[in-house]
C-alpha positions in Angstrom: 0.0 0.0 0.0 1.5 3.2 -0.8 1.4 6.5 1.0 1.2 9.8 -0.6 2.7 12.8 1.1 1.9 15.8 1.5 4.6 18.4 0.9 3.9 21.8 2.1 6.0 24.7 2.2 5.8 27.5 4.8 7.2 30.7 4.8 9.3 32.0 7.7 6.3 34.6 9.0 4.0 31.5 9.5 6.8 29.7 11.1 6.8 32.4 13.6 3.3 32.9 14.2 3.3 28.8 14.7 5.8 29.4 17.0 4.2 32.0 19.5 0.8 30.4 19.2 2.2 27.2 20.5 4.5 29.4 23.5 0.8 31.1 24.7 -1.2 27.8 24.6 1.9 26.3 26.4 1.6 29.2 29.1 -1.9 28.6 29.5 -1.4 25.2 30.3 1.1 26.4 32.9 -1.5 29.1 33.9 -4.2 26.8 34.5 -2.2 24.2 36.0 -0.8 27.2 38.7 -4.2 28.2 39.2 -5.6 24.7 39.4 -2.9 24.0 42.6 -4.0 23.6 46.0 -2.5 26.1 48.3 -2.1 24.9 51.9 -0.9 26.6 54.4 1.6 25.1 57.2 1.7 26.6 60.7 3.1 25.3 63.8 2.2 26.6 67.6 2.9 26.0 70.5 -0.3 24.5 71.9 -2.9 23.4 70.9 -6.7 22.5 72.7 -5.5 20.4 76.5 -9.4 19.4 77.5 -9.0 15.4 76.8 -9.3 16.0 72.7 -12.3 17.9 73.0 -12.6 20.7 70.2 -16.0 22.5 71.8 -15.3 26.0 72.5 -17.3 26.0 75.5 -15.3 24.0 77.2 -12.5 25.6 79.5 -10.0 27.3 77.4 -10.7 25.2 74.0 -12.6 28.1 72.1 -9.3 29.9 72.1 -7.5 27.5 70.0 -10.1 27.0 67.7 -10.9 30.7 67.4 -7.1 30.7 66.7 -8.0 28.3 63.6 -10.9 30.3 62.2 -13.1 27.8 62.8 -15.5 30.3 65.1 -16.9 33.9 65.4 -17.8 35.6 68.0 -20.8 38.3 68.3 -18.2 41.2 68.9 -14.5 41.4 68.5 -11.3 43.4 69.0 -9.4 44.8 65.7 -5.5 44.8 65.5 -6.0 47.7 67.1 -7.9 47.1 70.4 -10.9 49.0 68.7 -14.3 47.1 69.7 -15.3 45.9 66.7 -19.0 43.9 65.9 -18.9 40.5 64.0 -21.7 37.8 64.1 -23.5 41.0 65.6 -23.9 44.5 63.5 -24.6 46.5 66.3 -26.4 47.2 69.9 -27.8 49.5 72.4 -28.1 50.1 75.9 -32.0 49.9 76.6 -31.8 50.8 80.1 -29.5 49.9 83.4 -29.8 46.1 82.6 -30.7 45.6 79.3 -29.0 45.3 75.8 -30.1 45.3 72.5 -28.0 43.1 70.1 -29.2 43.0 66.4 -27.5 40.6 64.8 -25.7 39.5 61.1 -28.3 38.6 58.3 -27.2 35.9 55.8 -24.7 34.2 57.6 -24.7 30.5 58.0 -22.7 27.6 59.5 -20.4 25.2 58.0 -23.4 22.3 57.8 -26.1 24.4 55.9 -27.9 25.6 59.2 -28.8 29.8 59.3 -27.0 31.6 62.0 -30.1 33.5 63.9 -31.2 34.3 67.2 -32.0 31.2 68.0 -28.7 29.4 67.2 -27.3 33.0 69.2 -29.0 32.1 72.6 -28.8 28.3 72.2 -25.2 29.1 71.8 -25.1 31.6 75.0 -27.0 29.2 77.4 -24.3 26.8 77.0 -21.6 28.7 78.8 -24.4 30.1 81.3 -25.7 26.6 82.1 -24.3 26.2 85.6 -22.7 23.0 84.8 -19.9 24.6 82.3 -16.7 24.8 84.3 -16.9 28.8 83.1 -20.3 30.1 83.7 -19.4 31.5 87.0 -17.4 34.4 85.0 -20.8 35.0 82.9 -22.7 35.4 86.3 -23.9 38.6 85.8 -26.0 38.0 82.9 -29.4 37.6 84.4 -31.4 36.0 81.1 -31.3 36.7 77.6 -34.0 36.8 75.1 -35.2 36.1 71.9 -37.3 39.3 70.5 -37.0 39.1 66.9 -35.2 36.2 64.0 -32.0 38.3 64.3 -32.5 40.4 68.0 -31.9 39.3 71.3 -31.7 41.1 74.4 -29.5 40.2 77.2 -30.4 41.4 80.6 -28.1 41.8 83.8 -27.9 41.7 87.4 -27.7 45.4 87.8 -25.5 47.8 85.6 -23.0 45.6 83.7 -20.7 47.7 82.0 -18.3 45.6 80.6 -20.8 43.3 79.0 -20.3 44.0 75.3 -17.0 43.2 75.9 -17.7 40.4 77.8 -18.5 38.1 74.3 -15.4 38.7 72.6 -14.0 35.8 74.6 -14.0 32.9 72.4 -15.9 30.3 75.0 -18.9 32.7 73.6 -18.3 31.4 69.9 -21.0 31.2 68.2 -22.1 27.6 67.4 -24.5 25.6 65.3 -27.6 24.0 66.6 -27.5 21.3 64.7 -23.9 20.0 65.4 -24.3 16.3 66.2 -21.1 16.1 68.7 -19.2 20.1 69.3 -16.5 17.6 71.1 -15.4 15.9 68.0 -17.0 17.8 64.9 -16.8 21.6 65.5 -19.3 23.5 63.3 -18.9 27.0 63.4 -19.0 30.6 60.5 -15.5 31.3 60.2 -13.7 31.2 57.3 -12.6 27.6 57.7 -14.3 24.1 58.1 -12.8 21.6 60.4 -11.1 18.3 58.4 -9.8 16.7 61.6 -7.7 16.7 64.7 -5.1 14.5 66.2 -5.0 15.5 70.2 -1.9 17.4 71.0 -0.7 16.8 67.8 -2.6 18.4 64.7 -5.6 20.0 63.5 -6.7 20.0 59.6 -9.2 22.8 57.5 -10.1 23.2 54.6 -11.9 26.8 53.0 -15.6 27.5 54.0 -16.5 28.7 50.4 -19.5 30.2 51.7 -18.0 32.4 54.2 -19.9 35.7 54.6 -16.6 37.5 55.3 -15.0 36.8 51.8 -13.7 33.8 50.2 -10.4 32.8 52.0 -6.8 33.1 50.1 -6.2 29.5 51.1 -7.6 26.4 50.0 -6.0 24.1 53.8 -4.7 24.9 56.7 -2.2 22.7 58.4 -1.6 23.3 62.0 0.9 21.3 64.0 1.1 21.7 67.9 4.8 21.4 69.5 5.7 22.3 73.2 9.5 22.5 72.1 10.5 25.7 70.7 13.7 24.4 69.1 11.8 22.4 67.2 9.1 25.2 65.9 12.3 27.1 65.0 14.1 24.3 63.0 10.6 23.9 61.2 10.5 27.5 59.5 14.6 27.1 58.9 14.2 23.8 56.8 10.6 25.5 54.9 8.6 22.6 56.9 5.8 24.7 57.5 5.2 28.6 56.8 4.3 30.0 59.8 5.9 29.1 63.2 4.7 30.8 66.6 7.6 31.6 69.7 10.7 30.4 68.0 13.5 30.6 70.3 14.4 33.8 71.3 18.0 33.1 70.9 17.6 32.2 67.0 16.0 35.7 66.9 19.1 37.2 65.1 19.6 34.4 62.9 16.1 34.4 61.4 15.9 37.8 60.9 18.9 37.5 58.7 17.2 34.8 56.8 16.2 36.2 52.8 13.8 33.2 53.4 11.9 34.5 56.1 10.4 37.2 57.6 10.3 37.7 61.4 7.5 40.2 62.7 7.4 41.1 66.3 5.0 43.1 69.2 3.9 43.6 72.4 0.7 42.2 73.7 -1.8 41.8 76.2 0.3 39.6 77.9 2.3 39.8 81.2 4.2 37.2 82.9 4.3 36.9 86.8 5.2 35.4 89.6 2.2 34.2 91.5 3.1 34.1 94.9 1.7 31.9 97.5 0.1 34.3 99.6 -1.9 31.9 101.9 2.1 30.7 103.1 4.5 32.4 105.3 6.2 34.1 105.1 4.6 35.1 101.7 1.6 36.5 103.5 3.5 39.2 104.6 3.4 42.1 102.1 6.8 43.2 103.0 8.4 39.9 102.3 6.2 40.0 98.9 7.9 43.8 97.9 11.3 42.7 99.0 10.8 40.1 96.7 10.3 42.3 93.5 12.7 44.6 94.7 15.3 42.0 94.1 14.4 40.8 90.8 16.3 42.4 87.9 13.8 42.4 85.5 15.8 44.4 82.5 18.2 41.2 83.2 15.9 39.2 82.8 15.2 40.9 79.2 18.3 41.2 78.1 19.3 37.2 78.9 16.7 35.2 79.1 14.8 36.9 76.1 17.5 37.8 74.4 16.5 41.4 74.7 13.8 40.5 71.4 10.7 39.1 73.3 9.7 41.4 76.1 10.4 44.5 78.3 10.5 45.1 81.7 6.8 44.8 83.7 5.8 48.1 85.6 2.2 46.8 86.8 -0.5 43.7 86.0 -1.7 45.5 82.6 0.7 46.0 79.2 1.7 49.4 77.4 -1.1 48.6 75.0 -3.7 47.9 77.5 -5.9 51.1 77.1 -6.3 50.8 80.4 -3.3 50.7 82.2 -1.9 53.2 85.0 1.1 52.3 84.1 2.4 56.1 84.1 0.8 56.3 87.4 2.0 53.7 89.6 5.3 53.0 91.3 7.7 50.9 89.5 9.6 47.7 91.7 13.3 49.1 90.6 16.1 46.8 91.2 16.5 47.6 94.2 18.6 44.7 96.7 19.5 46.9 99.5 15.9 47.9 100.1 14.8 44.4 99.4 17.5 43.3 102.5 15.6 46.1 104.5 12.1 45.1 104.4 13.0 41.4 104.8 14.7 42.4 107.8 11.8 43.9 109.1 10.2 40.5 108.4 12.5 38.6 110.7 14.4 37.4 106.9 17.8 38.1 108.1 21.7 37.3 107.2 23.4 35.0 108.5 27.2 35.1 108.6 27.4 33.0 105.9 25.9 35.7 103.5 22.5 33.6 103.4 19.1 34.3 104.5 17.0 33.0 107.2 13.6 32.7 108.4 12.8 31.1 111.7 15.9 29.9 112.1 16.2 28.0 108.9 18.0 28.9 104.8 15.0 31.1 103.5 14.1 29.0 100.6 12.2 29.0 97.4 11.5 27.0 94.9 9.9 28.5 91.6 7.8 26.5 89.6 6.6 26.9 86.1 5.7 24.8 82.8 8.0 24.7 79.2 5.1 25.1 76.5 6.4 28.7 76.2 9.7 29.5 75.4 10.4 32.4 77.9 9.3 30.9 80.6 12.0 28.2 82.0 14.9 31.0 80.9 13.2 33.5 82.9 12.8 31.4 85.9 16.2 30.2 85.8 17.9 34.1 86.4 15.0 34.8 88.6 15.9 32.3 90.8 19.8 33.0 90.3 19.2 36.8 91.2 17.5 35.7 94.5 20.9 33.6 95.0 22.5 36.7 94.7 21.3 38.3 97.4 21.1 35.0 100.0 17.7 33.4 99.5 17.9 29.2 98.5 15.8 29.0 95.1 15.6 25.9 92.6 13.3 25.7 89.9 11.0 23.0 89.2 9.3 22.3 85.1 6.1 20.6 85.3 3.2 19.8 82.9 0.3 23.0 83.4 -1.7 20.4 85.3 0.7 19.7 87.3 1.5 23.5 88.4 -2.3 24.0 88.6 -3.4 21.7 90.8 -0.4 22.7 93.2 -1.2 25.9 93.3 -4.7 25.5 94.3 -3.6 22.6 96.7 -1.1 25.5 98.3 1.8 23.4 97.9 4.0 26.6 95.8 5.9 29.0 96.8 6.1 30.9 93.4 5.1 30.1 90.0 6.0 31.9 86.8 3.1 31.7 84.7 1.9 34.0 81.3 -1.4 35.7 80.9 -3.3 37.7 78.7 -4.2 40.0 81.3 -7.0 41.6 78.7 -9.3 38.8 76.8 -12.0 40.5 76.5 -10.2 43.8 76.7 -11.5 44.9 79.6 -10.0 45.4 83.1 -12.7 43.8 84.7 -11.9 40.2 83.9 -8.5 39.8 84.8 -8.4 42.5 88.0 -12.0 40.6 88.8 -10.4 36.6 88.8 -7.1 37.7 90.4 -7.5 40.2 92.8 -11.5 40.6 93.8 -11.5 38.3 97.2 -14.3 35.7 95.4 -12.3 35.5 91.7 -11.1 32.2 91.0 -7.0 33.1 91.5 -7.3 35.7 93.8 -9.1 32.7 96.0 -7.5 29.8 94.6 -4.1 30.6 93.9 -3.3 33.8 95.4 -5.6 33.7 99.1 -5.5 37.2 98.5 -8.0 39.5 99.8 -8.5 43.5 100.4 -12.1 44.7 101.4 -11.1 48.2 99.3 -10.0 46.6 96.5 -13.4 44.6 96.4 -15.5 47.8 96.5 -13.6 49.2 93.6 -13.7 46.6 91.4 -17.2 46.3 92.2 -18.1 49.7 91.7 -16.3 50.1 88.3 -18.5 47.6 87.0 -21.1 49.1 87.5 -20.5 52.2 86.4 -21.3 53.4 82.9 -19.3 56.3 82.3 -15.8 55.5 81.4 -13.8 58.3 83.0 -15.0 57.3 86.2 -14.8 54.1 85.9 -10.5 54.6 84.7 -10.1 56.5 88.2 -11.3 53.2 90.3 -9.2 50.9 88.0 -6.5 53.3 88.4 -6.7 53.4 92.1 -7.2 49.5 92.3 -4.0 49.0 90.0 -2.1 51.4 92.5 -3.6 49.3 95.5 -2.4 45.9 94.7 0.8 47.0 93.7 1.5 48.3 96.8 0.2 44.7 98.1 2.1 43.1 95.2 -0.1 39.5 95.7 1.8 39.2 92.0 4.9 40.2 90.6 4.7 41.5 87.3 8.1 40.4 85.5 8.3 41.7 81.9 5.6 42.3 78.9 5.5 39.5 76.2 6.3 40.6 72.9 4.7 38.1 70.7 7.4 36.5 68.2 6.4 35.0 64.7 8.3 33.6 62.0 6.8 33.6 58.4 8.1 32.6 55.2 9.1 35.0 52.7 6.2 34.4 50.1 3.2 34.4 53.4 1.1 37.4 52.7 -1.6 39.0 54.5 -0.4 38.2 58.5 -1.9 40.3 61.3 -0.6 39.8 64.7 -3.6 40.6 67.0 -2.8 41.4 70.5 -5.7 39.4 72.1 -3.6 36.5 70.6 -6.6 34.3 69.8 -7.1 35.9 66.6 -4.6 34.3 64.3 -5.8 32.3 60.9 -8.3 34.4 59.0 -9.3 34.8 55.3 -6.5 37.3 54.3 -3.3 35.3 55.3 -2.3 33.6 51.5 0.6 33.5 49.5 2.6 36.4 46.8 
């Protein structure tokens, strides 16, 4: 069988114009292919949700972490820049003394389908006011809310309640679907990313809600990997293992920065770390022993070793810089002081013996500082704390333990000290942290602190209920002046929040309420 050929001649222009129309097809393939791509985003932290594998937000402290993931929303919020911000909610007003008017989001609806509304609203409320939740006691000024229209409720209050707006930013007042067969294993929230699954302690795995309300997302996954051990977050961004990493060590602060591969972004927070002190123990019940003890901490030491002089700065009282709130410019600072801090535990009956150490009742006046490793600042830092308190004659060691561990001794009464970090603002208002720690029935000031001052009570008690701000800023500033004068804490130094990004992340927003972390506008360049 023979073959005829075809001969055809072409001429050097159509040789070129086959040329570029096969380079643009070939770069839409490319193009297509690129935009075809999944992009998944890596992050690791530091921790992750502790309450046996449970993933409901209100459960103890789990909202956070999956606030943190963009799984939930809350009705109100705080903006980058501690401006009160609504969310799930548009907007409210105060009816009267006790009651509020919230009107809430139209068109919004949970990952499974089911409309967000007043009714998923209060059934989501009622869950952290039920009196069985470990948490409700916090929420025990909200007398009853109230359904009083398909997207109004009204929530009414024992008396005048004025930080109750702010009082729902807290993430255990996410915002949950009523539909949700098991919160515990299957969260089902309106944020900008669907749970895929979780591995306790371990992982936790989303994909895009592409019917978000806020806006499709810039990323299709999220991979989040929890890891206690700060080396190892650090050696995770170095080798490109995931894109984000949260509190690298400080000392690799340098190193990273000088990485083209990554970017390293820095600030202060809401968050202060301190040394609880055992108040209900002598001779820790004795303010004097209490100030001596601040006085001899060296807390710009502390900054410039233990943090490498990159992740915090010297504490002046409970609240941060960027705590609206603070009095910070009105209080007295604990300066290093170790002469004075000799002279008022002298006045104690703490004095020297002839071997340059201290004594109480005969015995070495010892300490022994506890605290946990899942932050990296915090064994560093208790490690000079406890060798500056060597310095001047007092017996300190420093124990690690798991958080549960350091909890349950503290409310047992079997510290002495424990170093311990807090976001000292939540819900970014002074009520809720000066309320738990130093208001004689909060849960530290009772639990962990035995600390209790009939003055400091009325204040705190009288600035929530007072509506007008400026008033209410003079009794908070008068009940931050108290207790440090009482010092039933020492504040050490203000965190400043490190992360580590890769070069190509885009769209990162460090929030200092610290639960606001993975939202729609983090992609890639």
């Amino acid at each position: 069988m023979k073959f005829n050929k075809l001969k055809i001649k072409l001429s050097v222009p159509a040789i070129a114009v086959i040329l570029i129309v096969a380079l643009l097809c070939a770069g839409c393939v490319d193009n297509t292919e690129e935009a075809s791509k999944e992009k998944v985003l890596r992050v690791v932290f530091n921790e992750g949700p502790d309450t046996g594998g449970s993933l409901d937000p209100a459960n103890g402290w789990t909202g956070w972490y999956v606030h943190q993931a963009g799984i939930y929303e809350t009705l109100f919020y705080y903006d980058a820049d501690m401006n009160l911000m609504p969310k799930l909610a548009t907007g409210y007003k105060q009816l009267n003394d006790t009651e509020w008017e919230i009107q809430l989001r139209k068109g919004v609806t949970f990952h499974d389908g089911t409309k967000m509304d007043a009714d998923a609203v209060l059934f989501s409320l009622n869950r952290v006011l039920d009196p069985s939740n470990s948490r409700s006691s916090e929420y025990s000024f909200i007398k009853d809310v109230q359904k009083t229209g398909d997207y109004t409720i009204v929530i009414e209050t024992n008396g005048t309640c004025a930080p109750l707006i702010s009082s729902l930013v807290d993430p255990i007042m996410s915002i949950v679907s009523p539909k949700a067969e098991n919160l515990d294993t299957e969260p089902v929230g309106t944020g900008p990313f669907k749970f895929v699954s979780f591995e306790p302690g371990t992982s936790l795995e989303l994909e895009k809600n592409p019917d978000y309300w806020g806006g499709e997302a810039k990323v299709d996954r999220v991979l989040i990997q929890y890891n206690k051990d700060s080396t190892a977050r650090t050696m995770l961004i170095k080798s490109g293992d995931v894109d984000i990493a949260r509190d690298p060590l400080q000392s690799e602060y340098s190193a990273l920065k000088n990485n083209s591969d990554i970017n390293v972004t820095s600030r202060e927070t809401l968050r202060t770390y301190f040394l609880y002190v055992n108040g209900g123990k002598a001779p820790f019940n004795d303010t004097r022993v209490r100030q001596g003890l601040s006085y001899a901490i060296n807390r710009q030491e502390i900054v410039d070793t233990a943090l490498e002089g990159v992740s915090g700065i010297p504490a002046t009282g409970v609240f941060t810089n960027i705590m609206p709130w603070n009095a910070n410019d009105r209080i007295k600072s604990y300066e290093y002081n170790p002469e004075k801090a000799l002279e008022l535990f002298e006045e104690a009956g703490i004095t020297k013996g002839t071997d340059g150490k201290l004594y109480y009742n005969g015995k070495p006046f010892t300490v022994e500082i506890q605290t946990y490793t899942k932050r990296a600042a915090l064994q560093p830092s208790a490690e000079v704390i406890a060798s500056e308190l060597e310095d001047i004659g007092i017996t300190s060691k420093v124990t690690i333990l798991e958080s549960a561990a350091l909890k349950e001794n503290a409310l047992a009464g079997t510290y002495d000290f424990s170093l311990s970090a807090w976001n000292t603002a939540p819900i970014g208002d002074p009520d809720y942290f000066l309320s738990t720690h130093f208001l004689s029935t909060g849960s530290y000031a009772s639990g962990w602190l035995r600390y209790s001052n009939p003055q400091v009570d009325e204040w705190i008690l009288e600035a929530r209920n007072e509506s007008d701000t400026e008033k209410r800023a003079e009794l908070y500033d008068k009940v931050q002046e108290h207790i440090q004068e009482d010092a039933p804490v020492l504040p050490v130094f203000y965190a400043n929040e490190i992360y580590a990004l890769s070069s190509n992340v885009e769209g990162f927003v460090m929030y200092p309420n610290e639960y606001t972390i993975i939202t729609k506008d983090i992609g890639f360049a």
